[in-house]
N, C-alpha and C positions, 0 to 999 in steps of 0.2 A: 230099533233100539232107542232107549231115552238119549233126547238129548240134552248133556250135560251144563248146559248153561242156560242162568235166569231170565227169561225177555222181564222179569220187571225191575231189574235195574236197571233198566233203561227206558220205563216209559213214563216216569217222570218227565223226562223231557221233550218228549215225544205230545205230550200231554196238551204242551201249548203252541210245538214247533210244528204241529202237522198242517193247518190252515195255512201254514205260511208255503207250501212248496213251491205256490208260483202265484203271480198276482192275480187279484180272484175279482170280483163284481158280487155285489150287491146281490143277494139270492131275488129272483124276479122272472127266469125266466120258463121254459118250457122243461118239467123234467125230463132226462133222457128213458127211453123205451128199455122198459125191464117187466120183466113175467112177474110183478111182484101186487101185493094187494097194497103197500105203499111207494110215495114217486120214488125214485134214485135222480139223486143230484148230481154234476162231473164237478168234482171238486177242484179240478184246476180252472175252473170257469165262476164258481159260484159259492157262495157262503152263509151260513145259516141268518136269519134275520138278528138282528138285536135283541127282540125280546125273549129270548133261549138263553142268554148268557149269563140270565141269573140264578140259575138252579144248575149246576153242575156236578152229575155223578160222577167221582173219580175217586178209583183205588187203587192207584198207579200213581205214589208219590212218598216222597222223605217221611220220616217219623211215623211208623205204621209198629206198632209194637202188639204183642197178646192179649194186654190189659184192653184193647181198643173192639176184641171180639166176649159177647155175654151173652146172659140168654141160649147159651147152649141145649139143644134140646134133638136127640136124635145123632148123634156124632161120635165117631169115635176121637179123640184126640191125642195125637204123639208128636212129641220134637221129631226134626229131623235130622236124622243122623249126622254130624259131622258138618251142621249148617247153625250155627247163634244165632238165634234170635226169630227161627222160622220154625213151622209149625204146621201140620196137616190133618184134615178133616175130613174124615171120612164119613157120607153118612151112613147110618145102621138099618134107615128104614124109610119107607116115602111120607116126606112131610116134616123131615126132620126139621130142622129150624136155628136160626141163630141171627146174635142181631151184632152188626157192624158199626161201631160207631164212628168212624175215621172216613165215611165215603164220601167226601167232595165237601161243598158248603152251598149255600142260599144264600146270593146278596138281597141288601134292601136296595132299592132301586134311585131310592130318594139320597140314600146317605152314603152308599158305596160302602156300607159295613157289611160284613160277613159273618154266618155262626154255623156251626157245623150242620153238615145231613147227615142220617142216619140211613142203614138200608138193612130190611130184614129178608133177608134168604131163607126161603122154603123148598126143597127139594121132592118132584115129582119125580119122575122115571127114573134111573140112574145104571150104570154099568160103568166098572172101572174110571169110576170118577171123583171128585174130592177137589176140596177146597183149600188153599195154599196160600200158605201168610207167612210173607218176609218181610224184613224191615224197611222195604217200600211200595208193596204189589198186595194187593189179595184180591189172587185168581184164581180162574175156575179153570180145571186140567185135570188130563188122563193120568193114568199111572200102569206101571207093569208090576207082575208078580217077580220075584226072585225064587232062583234055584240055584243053589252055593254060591250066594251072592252074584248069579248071571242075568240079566233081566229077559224076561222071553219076551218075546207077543203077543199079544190078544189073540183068541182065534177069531174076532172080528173085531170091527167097531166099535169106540168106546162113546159114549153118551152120556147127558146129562139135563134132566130141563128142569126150572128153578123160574120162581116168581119171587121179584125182589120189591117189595112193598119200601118205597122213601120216606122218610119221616122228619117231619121239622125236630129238629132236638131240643127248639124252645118251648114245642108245647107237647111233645112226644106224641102228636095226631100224624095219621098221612097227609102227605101233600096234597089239596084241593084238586077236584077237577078242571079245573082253567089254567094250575099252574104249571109253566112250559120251563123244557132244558135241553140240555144236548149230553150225549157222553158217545162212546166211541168204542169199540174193539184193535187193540195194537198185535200187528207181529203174526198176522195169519197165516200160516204156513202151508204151501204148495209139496209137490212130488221132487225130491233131489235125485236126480238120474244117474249119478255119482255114489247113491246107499242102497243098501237093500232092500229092495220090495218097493220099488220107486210108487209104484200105483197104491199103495196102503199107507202110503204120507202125504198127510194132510190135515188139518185143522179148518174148522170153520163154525158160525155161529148165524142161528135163524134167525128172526127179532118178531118172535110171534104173535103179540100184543101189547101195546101201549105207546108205540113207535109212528109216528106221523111219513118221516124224513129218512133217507139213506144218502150218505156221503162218500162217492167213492173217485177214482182217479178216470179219467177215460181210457187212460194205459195201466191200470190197475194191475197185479198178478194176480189176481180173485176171478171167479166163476160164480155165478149163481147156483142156486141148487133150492131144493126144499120149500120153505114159505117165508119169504123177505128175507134168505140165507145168503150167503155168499163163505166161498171157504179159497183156502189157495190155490192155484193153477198151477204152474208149473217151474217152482221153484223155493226155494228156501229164502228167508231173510235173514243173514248172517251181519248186516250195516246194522252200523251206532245209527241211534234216532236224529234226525236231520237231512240226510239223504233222500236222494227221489227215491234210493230203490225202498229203505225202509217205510216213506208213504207210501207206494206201491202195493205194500201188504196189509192199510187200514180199511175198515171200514166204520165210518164216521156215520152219528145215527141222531135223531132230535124225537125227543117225546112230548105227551102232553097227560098228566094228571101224575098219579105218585105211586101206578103199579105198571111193572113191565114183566114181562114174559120172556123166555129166551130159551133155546136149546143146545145146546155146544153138542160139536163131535173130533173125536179125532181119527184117524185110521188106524187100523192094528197094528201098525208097524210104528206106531209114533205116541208120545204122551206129551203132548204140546199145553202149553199154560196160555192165555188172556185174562185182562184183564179192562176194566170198566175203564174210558179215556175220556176225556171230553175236548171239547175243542173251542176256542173265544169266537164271541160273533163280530169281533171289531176287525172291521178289514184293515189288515197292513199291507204295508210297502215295505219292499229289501231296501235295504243299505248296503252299498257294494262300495269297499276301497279298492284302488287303483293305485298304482305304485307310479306311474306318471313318467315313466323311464322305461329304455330296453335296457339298461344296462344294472337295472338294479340287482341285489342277491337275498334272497329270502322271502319271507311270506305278510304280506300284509295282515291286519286282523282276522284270524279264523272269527268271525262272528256266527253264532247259531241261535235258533229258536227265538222267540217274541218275550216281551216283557213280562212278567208275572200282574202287574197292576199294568191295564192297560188304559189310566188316565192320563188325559194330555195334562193336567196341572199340574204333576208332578215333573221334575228333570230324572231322564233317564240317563244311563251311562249306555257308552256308542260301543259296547261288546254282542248287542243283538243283531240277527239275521233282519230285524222285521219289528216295523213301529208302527201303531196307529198314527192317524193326518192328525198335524197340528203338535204330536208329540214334541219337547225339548231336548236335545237331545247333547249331550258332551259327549265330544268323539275323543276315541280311543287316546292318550297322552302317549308322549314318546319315554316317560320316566317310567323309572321300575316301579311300578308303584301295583295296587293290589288289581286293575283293571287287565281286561286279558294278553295286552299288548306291551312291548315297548321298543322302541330305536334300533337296539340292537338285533330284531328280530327281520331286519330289512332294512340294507344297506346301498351305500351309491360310491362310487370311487370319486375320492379326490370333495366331494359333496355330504354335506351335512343337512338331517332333516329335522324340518321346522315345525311339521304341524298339517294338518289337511287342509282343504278346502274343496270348493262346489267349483271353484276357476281354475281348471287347471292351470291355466298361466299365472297365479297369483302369486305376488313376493310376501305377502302377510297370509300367516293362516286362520282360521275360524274353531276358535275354541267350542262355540255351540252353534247348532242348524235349525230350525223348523223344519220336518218331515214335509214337505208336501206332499198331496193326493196321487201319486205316482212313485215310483224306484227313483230312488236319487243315488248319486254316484258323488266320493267324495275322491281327492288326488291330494297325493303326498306332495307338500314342497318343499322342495331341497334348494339351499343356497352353495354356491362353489364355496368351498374351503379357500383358507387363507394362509398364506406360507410365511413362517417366520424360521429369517438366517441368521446364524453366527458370524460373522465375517472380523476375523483376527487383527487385519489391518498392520500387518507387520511394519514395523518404523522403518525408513529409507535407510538410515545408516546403519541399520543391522544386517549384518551379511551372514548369521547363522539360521538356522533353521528354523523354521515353526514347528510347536507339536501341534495336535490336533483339535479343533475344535468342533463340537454337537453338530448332530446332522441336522440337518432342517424337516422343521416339523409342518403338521397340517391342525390348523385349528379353526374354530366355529366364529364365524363373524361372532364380535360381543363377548368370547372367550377371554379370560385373563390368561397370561403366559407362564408358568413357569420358571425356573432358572435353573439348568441341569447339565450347565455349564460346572465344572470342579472349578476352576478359577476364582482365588479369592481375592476379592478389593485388598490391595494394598501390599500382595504377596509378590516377591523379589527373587522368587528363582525360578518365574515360569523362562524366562528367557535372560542370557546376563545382561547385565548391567543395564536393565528399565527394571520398572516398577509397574504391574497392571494396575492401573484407576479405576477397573470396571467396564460395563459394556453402556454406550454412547449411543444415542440417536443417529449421530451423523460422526463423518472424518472428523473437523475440523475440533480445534480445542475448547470452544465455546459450549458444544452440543453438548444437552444434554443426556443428564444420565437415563438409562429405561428403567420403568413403573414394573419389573415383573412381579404377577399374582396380584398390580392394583389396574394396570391401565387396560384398560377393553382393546382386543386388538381388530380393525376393521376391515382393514388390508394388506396385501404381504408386506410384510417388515423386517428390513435387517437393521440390525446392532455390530455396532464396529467398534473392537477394542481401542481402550484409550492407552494410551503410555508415556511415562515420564521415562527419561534418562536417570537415571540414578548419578552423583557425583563425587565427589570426594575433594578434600582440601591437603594443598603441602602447604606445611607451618612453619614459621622460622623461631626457632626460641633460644633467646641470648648466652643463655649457660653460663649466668654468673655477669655478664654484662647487662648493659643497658640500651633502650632504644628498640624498637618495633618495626617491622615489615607487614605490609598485609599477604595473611594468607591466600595463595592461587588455587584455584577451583576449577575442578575440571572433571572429567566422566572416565568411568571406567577404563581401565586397558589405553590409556594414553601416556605420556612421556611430557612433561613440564620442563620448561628450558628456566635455570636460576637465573634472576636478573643481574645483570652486570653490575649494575649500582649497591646491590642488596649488601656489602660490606658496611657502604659509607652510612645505613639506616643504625649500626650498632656501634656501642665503642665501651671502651676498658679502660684505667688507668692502670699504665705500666704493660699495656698486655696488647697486643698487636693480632688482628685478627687473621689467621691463617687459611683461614676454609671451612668447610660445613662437614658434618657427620652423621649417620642416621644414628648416632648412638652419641649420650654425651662424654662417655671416658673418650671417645673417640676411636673406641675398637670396631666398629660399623664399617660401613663402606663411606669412603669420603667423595664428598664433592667440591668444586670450584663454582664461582661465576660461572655463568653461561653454557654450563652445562645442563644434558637432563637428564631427570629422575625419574625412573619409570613409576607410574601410576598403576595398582592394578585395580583391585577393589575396596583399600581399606587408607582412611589417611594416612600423612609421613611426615613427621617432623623430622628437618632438620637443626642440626643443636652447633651454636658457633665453634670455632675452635681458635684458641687464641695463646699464644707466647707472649713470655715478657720483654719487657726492652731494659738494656741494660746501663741503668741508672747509677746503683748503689753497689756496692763493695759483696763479690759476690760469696757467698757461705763456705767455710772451711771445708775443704776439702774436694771442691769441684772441680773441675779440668780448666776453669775459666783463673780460678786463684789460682793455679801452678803457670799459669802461661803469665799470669800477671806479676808475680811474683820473678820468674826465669825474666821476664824482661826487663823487671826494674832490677837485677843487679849487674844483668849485663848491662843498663845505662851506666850505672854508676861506678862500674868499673871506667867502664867509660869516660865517662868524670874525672873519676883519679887518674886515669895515663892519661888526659889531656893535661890536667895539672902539676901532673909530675912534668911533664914535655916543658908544660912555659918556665917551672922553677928553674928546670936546668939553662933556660935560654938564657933567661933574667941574668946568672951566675957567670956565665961567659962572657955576658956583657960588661 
C-alpha cells in the first residue's frame, strides 16, 4: 500500500543536515570494501573533499513550483488530486524528456555567488514510475493503479532508469567534463515487519554512470544490490530529517562531468518517492548546550542541521546543530525574540539565567564564540535570585493589629522592583490614628524612601514601613471674651487634662468665667480646670462660659429686683418703727 506521506518535505533539511551526523575528517583515507565499480565512503568517518561543493544537485528544497518544469516532451501531465501545488508525470514513452529548472545551483569559487543548475531528465526503461513535483521535492517514485479508489500492488517491481544531463543556466551548455559536485539520495526505504508483504518493501537506487563517490553510514539501514546500488534493509524511516535514524537511510553520492545515470526501484508492495540531495563539503563541528544544572526543568536549544552559507565571514546565529572552524557565531538569547530559543524554555529554581558560556563556572556570559576545529560545548549561567520583603514595621505604641503585607518576591540581580503593595503614601486608614509615609530603606526615621521600578536591585532587600502618628488639637476659644490659651496637641484616642491656670489666660468685663463647654450656647458637655477631655480622632474646641457680676440695677422683672425691692421696704419700715420708737421717748422725756 502507498504510503501516505511526502519524504520531500522534509529533505530540504536533510539537504545540508546529513554531513553533520557525527564528526567526520577530511575525506583521505581508505574506502571501505564494497562490490561496487565505485569506492564507498563511511560517512561517519569521512567527507567529500572541497572541491565538490560547488556544483550541487538538489531537488529537495523550498520554492519548487510548475512553472520551474518545460520542455515537456513525452509525459503525461495531471495535478494531484487533493494536493496544491503538486503535480505528476508520467512518462508515455522511452526517451521522453523534460527539463528542470530549479535543480541545485553552481557557485563561483572565487566570488561565492551562485546561479541556478538546470537538469534535463530523459527516461529509459520505465514500469510504474513517474516523476513528482511538490512545492519542495521533485522525485523520482512508483505509483499504484486504483480500483474504487483502493490502491493494489504491482504484481512486481516497479523501475525506472533516467539520464539527467546538468546544465549551467548561464550559458544553457552541459556542465564540462572536469566539472565536479555532490548530491545525494534521501529516505531509502527498507522491509517494515509490522505491513504487508514485508519482503516487497523497499526502495532503492543504482548510480550507474557518472558517479565517482558513494557516501553511506557504516551502520546504514541500506544493502547493496545491483551496480553501485544500495536500497533499504530492514526497516522504514518514519524520523524528521536530523536523526541518526533518518541518516541511516541516505545514500550520499559525488560526481564528475554533467551526465549521470541512475535507476530507481521500488518493491511491489510500496510506491516510495526520492529525491536528488546534496551534501556541504565543509567539515563542521556540533554545538551542544548544556544546562549546567541537575535541577534545571526544560530543554536547552533544540538546535538542527548546518548553516545554509557556510562562510566564516559572515555571523551565524547559535540555532545550528553544526558550524564550520572559525565560524562567528551568536548563541541562542534568552529573550523571546525570533531565534529558536528563549529563558522560559529551561528553568532553575530560585536561579535566573544569564547567557551561555564555553566556562561552565563563568559569572559573565559570552554573547559570541569562535567555532573551533572540534565539538565545542556551551553552559548556561545562572545567577541565585534575589529576594525582596515587605516588612510593615508596626509602630510600638500600636496595640491593634496589622493587615497584611506582599509576599516576598524573587527577582533577577539588576531587575527594577515593582510596588504591588496597595498601600498609598499618605493614606490614614490603613491602621488608626498613623499615617503610612511609604516604604523606607531602613527602621529608623532618616531612611530613606525605596526607588521602586528605578533602583536596580542586587541583593535581597527589605522595605520597612514608615509611620507618623497622626494628632489632633483642643482649642480654647473665648466666646465673646478676650485673651488666648495655646492649643494642646496630642494623638489620637487620648484624654487631655485642662490646665488649672487656663481661666486666668481669659477675662470679660462684668462676666465672671464659669467653665468651658464643647458647645458655645453651652448646651455641650461642660468641663472645669483640670479635668479631661477625651480626644478621639478629630479636634475639640472648647468655648468659655461666663456669668455676670452684679454691678448695676438689675432689669425689671427679674427675681434679683423682687428680692431687692422686698428688702428695701422691709429696711424702711424699719426706719419708720425705729423712728417712731425715739419720738415717743423724746415726748416722755
Amino acid at each position: 500500500m502507498a504510503r501516505a506521506r511526502s519524504k520531500g518535505v522534509r529533505l530540504l533539511t536533510a539537504v545540508v543536515a546529513l554531513l553533520c551526523a557525527l564528526p567526520m575528517l577530511v575525506m583521505g583515507a581508505t574506502p571501505a570494501t564494497a562490490a561496487a565499480t565505485i569506492p564507498v565512503y563511511d560517512l561517519d568517518k569521512q567527507i567529500l573533499p572541497p572541491e565538490y561543493a560547488f556544483v550541487r544537485f538538489d531537488t529537495a528544497h523550498d520554492g519548487i513550483t510548475g512553472s520551474d518544469v518545460t520542455d515537456v516532451d513525452g509525459f503525461r501531465v495531471e495535478p494531484a488530486p487533493n494536493a496544491a501545488g503538486t503535480y505528476l508525470y508520467y512518462p508515455t514513452r522511452q526517451g521522453a524528456s523534460l527539463l528542470f529548472r530549479n535543480a541545485g545551483e553552481l557557485i563561483d569559487s572565487a566570488t561565492g555567488q551562485s546561479r541556478p543548475l538546470w537538469a534535463k531528465y530523459t527516461v529509459h526503461n520505465y514500469y510504474q514510475e513517474r516523476l513528482v513535483l511538490t512545492p519542495n521535492t521533485f522525485a523520482i517514485g512508483g505509483y499504484f493503479n486504483y480500483v474504487n479508489g483502493i490502491p493494489q500492488p504491482n504484481p512486481k517491481d516497479t523501475s525506472s532508469e533516467w539520464t539527467v544531463t546538468l546544465i549551467d543556466s548561464a550559458t544553457g551548455q552541459p556542465l564540462t567534463a572536469d566539472m565536479k559536485g555532490s548530491t545525494g539520495f534521501i529516505d531509502l526505504d527498507g522491509p517494515d515487519p509490522n505491513q504487508p508483504n514485508p519482503d516487497h518493501r523497499f526502495e532503492g537506487v543504482e548510480l550507474l554512470s557518472g558517479f565517482n563517490g558513494a557516501y553511506v553510514r557504516s551502520d546504514a539501514h541500506l544493502k547493496q544490490y545491483g551496480v553501485n546500488g544500495w536500497m533499504g534493509d530492514h526497516d522504514e524511516n518514519r524520523d524528521e530529517w536530523g536523526t541518526v535514524h533518518a541518516f541511516q537511510h541516505y545514500l550520499g553520492a559525488t560526481f564528475t562531468g554533467g551526465t549521470l545515470r541512475v535507476r530507481h526501484k521500488n518493491g511491489s508492495a510500496t510506491a516510495f518517492n526520492t529525491a536528488y540531495s546534496p551534501f556541504n563539503s565543509t567539515v563542521p563541528y556540533r554545538l551542544h548546550y548544556d544546562p549546567n544544572a541537575s535541577d534545571t526543568v526544560g530543554n536547552t536549544p533544540k538546535n538542527t542541521g548546518v548553516p545554509n552559507d557556510m562562510s566564516t565571514t559572515t555571523v551565524m546565529h547559535g540555532c545550528y546543530a553544526y558550524y564550520p572552524s572559525q565560524a562567528r557565531i551568536n548563541l541562542a538569547t534568552g529573550a523571546k525574540d525570533a531565534d529558536c530559543w528563549d529563558s522560559s524554555q529551561l528553568t532553575r529554581p530560585h536561579h535566573t539565567f544569564i547567557g551561555w558560556s564555553r566556562d561552565p563556572k563563568a559569572t559573565e556570559p559570552e554573547a559570541q564564540i569562535v567555532m573551533p576545529k572540534h565539538d565545542e560545548t556551551v553552559y548556561a549561567i545562572w545567577v541565585p535570585n534575589v529576594r525582596f520583603t515587605y516588612d510593615a514595621d508596626k509602630p510600638a505604641e500600636y496595640t491593634g493589629s496589622m493587615p497584611g503585607v506582599p509576599d516576598a518576591r524573587e527577582f533577577s540581580p539588576g531587575a527594577t522592583v515593582p510596588n504591588t503593595s496597595p498601600w498609598k503614601t499618605g493614606a490614614t486608614n490603613i491602621i488608626r490614628g498613623w499615617r503610612f509615609d511609604g516604604w523606607k530603606t531602613g527602621r529608623d526615621d532618616t531612611s530613606a524612601a525605596y526607588g521602586f521600578d528605578t533602583t536596580p536591585i542586587t541583593q535581597d532587600t527589605t522595605v520597612y514601613g514608615s509611620w507618623t502618628p497622626l494628632t489632633i488639637n483642643l482649642h480654647y476659644d473665648p466666646n465673646g471674651g478676650e485673651g488666648s490659651h495655646p492649643s494642646q496637641n496630642t494623638r489620637w484616642d487620648t484624654t487631655v487634662t485642662i490646665p488649672d491656670d487656663v481661666n486666668g489666660s481669659f477675662h470679660r468685663d462684668g462676666f465672671t468665667l464659669t467653665g468651658w463647654n464643647t458647645q458655645a450656647d453651652g448646651k455641650g458637655t461642660a468641663y472645669q480646670p483640670g479635668k479631661g477631655v477625651p480626644m478621639v480622632d478629630h479636634d475639640v474646641t472648647l468655648y468659655a462660659q461666663w456669668a455676670p457680676v452684679a454691678t448695676t440695677m438689675p432689669e425689671t422683672g427679674s427675681a434679683t429686683l423682687a428680692w431687692l425691692i422686698g428688702g428695701g421696704a422691709l429696711v424702711l419700715l424699719i426706719a419708720v418703727g425705729a423712728g417712731v420708737w425715739m419720738w415717743r421717748i423724746r415726748r416722755k422725756a
